[in-house]
RODO-2510 file (C-alpha; in nm, 4 decimals, decimal comma):
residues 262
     n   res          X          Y          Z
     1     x     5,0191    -7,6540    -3,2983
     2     x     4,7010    -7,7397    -3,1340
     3     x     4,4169    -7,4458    -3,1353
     4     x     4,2081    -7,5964    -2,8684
     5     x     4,5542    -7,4756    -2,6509
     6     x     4,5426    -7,1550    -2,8565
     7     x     4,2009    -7,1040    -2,7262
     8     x     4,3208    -7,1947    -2,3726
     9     x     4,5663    -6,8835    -2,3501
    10     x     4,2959    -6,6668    -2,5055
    11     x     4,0613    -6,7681    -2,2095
    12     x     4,2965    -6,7831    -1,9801
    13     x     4,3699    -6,3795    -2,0595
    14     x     4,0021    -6,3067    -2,1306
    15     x     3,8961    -6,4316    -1,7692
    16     x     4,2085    -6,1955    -1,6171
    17     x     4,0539    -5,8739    -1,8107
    18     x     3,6697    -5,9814    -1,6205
    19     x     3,8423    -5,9001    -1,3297
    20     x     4,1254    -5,6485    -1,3849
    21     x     3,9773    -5,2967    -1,4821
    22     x     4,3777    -5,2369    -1,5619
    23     x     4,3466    -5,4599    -1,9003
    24     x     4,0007    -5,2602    -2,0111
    25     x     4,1897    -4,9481    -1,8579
    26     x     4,5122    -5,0363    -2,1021
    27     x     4,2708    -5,0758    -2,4027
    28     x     4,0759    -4,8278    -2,4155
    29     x     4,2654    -4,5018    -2,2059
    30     x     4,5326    -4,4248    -2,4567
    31     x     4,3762    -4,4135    -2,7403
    32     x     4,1204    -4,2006    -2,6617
    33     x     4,3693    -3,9938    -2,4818
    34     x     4,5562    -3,9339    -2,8086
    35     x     4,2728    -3,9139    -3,0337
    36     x     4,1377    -3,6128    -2,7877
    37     x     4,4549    -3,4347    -2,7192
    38     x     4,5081    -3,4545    -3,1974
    39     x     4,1760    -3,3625    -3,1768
    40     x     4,1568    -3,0381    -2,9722
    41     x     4,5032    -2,9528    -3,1494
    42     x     4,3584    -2,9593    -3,4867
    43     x     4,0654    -2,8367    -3,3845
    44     x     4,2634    -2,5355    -3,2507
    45     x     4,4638    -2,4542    -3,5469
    46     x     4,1587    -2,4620    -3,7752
    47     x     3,9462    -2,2199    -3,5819
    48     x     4,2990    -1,9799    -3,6327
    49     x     4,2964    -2,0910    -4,0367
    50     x     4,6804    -2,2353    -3,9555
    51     x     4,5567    -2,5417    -4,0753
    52     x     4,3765    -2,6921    -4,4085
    53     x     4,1000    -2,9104    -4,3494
    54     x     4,2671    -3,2209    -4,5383
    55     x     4,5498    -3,1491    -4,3140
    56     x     4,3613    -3,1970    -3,9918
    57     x     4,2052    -3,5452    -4,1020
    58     x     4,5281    -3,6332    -4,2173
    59     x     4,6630    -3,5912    -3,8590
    60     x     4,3150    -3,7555    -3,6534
    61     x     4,3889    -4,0646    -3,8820
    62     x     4,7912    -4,0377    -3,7667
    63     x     4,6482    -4,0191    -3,4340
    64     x     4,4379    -4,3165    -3,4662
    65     x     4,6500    -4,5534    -3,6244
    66     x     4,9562    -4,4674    -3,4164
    67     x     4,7430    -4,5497    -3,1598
    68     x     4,6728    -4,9228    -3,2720
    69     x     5,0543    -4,9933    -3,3291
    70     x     5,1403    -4,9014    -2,9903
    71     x     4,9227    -5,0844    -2,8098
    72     x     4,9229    -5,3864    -3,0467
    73     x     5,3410    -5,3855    -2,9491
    74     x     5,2591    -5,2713    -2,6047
    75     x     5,0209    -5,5482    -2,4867
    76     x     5,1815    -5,8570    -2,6922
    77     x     5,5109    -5,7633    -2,4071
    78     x     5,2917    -5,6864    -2,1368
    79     x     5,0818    -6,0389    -2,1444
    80     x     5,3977    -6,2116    -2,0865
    81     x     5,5423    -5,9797    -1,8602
    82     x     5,1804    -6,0244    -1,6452
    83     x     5,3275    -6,4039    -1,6333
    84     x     5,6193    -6,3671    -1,4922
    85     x     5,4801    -6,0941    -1,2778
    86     x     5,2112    -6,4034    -1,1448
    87     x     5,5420    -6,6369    -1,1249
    88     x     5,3195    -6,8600    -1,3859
    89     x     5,5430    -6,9196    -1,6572
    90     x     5,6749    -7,2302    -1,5048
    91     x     5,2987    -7,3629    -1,4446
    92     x     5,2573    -7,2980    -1,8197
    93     x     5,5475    -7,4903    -1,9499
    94     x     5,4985    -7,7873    -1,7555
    95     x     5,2162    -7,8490    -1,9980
    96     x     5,2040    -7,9390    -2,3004
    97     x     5,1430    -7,6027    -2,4100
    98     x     5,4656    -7,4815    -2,7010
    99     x     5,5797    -7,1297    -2,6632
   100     x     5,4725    -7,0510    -3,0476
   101     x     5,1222    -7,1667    -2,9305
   102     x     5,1203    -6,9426    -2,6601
   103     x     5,2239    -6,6787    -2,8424
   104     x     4,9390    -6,7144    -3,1271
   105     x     4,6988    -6,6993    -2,8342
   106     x     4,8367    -6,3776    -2,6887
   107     x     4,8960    -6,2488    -3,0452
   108     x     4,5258    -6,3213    -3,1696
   109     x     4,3974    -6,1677    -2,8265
   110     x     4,5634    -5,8543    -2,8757
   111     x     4,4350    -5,7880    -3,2277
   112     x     4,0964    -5,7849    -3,0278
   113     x     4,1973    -5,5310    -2,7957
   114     x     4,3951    -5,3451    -3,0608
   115     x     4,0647    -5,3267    -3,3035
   116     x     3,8644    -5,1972    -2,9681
   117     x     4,0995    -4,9370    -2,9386
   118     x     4,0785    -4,8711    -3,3175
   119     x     3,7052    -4,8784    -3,2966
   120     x     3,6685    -4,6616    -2,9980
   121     x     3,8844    -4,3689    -3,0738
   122     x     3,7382    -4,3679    -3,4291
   123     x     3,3941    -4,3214    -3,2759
   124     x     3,5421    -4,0407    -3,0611
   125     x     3,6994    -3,8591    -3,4026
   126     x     3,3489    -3,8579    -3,5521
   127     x     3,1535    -3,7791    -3,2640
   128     x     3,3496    -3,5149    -3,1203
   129     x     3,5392    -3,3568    -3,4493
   130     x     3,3262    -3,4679    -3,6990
   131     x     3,5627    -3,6613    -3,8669
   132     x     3,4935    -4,0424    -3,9806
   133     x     3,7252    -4,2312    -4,0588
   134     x     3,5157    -4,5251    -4,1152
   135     x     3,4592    -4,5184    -4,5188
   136     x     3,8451    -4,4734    -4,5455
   137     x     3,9117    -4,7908    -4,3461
   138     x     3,9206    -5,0472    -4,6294
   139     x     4,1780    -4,8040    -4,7933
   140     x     4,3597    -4,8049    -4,4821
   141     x     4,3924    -5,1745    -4,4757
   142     x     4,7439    -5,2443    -4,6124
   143     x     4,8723    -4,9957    -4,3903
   144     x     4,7341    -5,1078    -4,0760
   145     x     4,9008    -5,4197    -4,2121
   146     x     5,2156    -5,3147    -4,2342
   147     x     5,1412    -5,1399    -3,8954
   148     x     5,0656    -5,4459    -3,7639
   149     x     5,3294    -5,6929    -3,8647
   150     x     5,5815    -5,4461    -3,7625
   151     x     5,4079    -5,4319    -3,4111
   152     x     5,4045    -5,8038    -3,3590
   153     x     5,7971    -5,7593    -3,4755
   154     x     5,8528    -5,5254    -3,2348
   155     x     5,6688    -5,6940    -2,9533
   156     x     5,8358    -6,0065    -2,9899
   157     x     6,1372    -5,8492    -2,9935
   158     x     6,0878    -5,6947    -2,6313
   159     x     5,9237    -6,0085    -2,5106
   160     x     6,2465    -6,2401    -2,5895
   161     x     6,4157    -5,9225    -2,4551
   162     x     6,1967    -5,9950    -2,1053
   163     x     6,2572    -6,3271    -2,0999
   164     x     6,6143    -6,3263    -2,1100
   165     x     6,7240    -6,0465    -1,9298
   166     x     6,3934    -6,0491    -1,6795
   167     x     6,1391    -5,7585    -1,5923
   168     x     6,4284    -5,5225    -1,5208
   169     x     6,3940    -5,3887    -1,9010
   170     x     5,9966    -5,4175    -1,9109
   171     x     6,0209    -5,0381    -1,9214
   172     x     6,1077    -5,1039    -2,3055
   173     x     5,7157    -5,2636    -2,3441
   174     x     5,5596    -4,8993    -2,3076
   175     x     5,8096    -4,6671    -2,3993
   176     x     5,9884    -4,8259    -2,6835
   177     x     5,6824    -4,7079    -2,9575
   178     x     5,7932    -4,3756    -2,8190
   179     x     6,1460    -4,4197    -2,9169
   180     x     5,9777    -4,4694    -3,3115
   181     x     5,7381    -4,2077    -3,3120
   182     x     5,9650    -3,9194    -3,3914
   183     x     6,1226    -4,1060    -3,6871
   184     x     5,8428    -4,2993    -3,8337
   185     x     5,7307    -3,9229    -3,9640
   186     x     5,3643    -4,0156    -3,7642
   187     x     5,2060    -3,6841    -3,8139
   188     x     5,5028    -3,5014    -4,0768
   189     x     5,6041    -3,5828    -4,3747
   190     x     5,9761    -3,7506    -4,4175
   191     x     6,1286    -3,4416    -4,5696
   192     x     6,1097    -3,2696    -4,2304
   193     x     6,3617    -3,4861    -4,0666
   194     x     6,7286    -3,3812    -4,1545
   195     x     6,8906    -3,5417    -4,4836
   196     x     7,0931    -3,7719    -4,2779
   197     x     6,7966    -3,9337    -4,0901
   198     x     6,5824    -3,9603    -4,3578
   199     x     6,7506    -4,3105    -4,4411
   200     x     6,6756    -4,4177    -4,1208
   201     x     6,2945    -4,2994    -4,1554
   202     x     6,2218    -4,4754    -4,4506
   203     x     6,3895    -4,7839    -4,3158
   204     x     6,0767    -4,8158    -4,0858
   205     x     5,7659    -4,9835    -4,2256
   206     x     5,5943    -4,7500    -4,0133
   207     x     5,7352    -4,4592    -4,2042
   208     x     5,6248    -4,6386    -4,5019
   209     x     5,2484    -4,6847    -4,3721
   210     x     5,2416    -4,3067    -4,2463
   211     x     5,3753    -4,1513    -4,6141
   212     x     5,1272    -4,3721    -4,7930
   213     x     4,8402    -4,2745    -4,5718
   214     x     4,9345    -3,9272    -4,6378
   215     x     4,9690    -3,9712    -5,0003
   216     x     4,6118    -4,1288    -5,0052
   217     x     4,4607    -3,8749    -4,7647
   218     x     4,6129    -3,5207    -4,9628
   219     x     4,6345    -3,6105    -5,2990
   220     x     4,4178    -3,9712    -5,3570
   221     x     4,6527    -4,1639    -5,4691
   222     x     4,7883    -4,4823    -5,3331
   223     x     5,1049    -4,5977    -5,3446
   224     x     5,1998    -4,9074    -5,4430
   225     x     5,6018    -4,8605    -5,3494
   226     x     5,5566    -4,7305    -5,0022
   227     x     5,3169    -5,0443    -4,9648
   228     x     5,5772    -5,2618    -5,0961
   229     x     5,9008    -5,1557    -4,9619
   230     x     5,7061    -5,1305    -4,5961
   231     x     5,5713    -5,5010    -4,6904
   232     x     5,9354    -5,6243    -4,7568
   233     x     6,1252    -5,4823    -4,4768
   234     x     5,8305    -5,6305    -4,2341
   235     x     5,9600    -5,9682    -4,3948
   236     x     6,3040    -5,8900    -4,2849
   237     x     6,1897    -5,7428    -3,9316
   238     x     5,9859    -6,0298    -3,8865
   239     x     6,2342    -6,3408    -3,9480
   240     x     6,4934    -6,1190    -3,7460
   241     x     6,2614    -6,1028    -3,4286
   242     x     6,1461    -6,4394    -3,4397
   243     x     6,5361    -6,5675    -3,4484
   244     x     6,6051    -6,3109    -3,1745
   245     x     6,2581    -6,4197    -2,9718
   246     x     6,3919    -6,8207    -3,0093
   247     x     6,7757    -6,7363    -2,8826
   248     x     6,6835    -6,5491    -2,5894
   249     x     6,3891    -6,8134    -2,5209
   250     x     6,6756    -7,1196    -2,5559
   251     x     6,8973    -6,9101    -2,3899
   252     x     6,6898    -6,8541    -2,0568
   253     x     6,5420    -7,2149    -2,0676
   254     x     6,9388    -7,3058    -2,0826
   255     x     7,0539    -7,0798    -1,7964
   256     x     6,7100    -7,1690    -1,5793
   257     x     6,5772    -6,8296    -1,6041
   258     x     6,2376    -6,9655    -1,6583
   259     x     6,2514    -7,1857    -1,3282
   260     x     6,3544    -6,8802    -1,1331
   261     x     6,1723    -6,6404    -1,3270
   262     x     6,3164    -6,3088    -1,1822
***
């Protein structure tokens, strides 16, 4: 792995965004969507006393962190999809350039635009709802890790998904965080979901990252086996995608879906 290549696919992406608004548009839109449309809802149900202060920041950091995940997962899919959409996937394999140093490039990339999103919406909780999340942020840090290896987990799982089966599943890039949300207990605890699903919940590293964050927020305490258990089953998520990502990558090279790229 050569980083002079790495830093190749980072420019190569970098001089795109100079001159499609759609990347800065992508970056920066949704979160701040999110964190305003939390923000007016808390705001909403504390002017009405249906809500406890610690409750509301509880929910504006949901908001923001969610918000990181899904673009993290969102944009890792979409820069290869924006290849095949350019038919310049063949160009980029003709070179010397390996697939796991293209996707370091695309993965380091993205944690730039994912901590621009983080940073933006954060300024928009404390400027417009007085709420800063900023001194909480190192406390934060082992979730957002978990949040983020389970992104890259998830994003490499749709991107092998996209190369194998082409851009007639990209829909999955966008609205597959969605499919998550309502189980990874974002902005509710994990007792709200039925007993049966709960499993399922707390399966999720991002359910683990979300109760811990909770935990911290309400009652200052962290904990250690949420942090753990979400840390382990990233490991497991993690070796699973990157088999999956290699199989479907072998298995389009072998059926010469990359020379067609449909």
């Amino acid at each position: 792995m050569k980083w002079h290549r790495i830093l190749a696919v980072i420019c190569r992406h970098s001089y795109e965004a100079r001159r499609n608004l759609n990347h800065v548009t992508d970056t920066l839109y949704w979160p701040v969507q999110n964190i305003l449309l939390w923000g007016f809802f808390t705001t909403y149900l504390l002017r009405h006393d249906r809500l406890s202060p610690g409750l509301g920041n509880d929910l504006l950091s949901a908001a923001i962190l969610w918000s990181m995940f899904n673009a993290f997962q969102r944009d890792l899919a979409m820069g290869f999809m924006e290849e095949l959409w350019s038919r310049n996937l063949l160009n980029l394999f003709s070179t010397p350039l390996s697939v796991g140093e293209y996707m370091t490039g695309l993965i380091l990339l993205n944690l730039v635009k994912a901590a621009a999103g983080l940073l933006v919406a954060s300024l928009i909780a404390w400027f417009c709802y007085a709420y800063n999340i900023f001194p909480s942020l190192p406390s934060f840090l082992p979730f957002l890790l978990n949040l983020i290896l389970f992104s890259l987990s998830v994003g490499l799982v749709i991107t092998g998904a996209v190369i194998r089966y082409s851009t007639k599943i990209s829909t999955l890039a966008w609205s597959f965080a969605g499919l998550l949300m309502p189980i990874s207990c974002v902005f509710y605890p994990v007792s709200t979901l039925p007993g049966w699903l709960r499993p399922v919940a707390l399966s999720l590293p991002t359910t683990r990252a979300f109760e811990a964050m909770r935990q911290l927020l309400m009652h200052g305490e962290f904990s250690f086996s949420h942090f753990i258990w979400g840390l382990l089953l990233n490991v497991v998520y993690f070796i699973f995608a990157v088999i999956f990502f290699h199989r479907m990558f072998v298995s389009a090279r072998a059926k010469g879906f990359l020379v067609k790229q449909l």
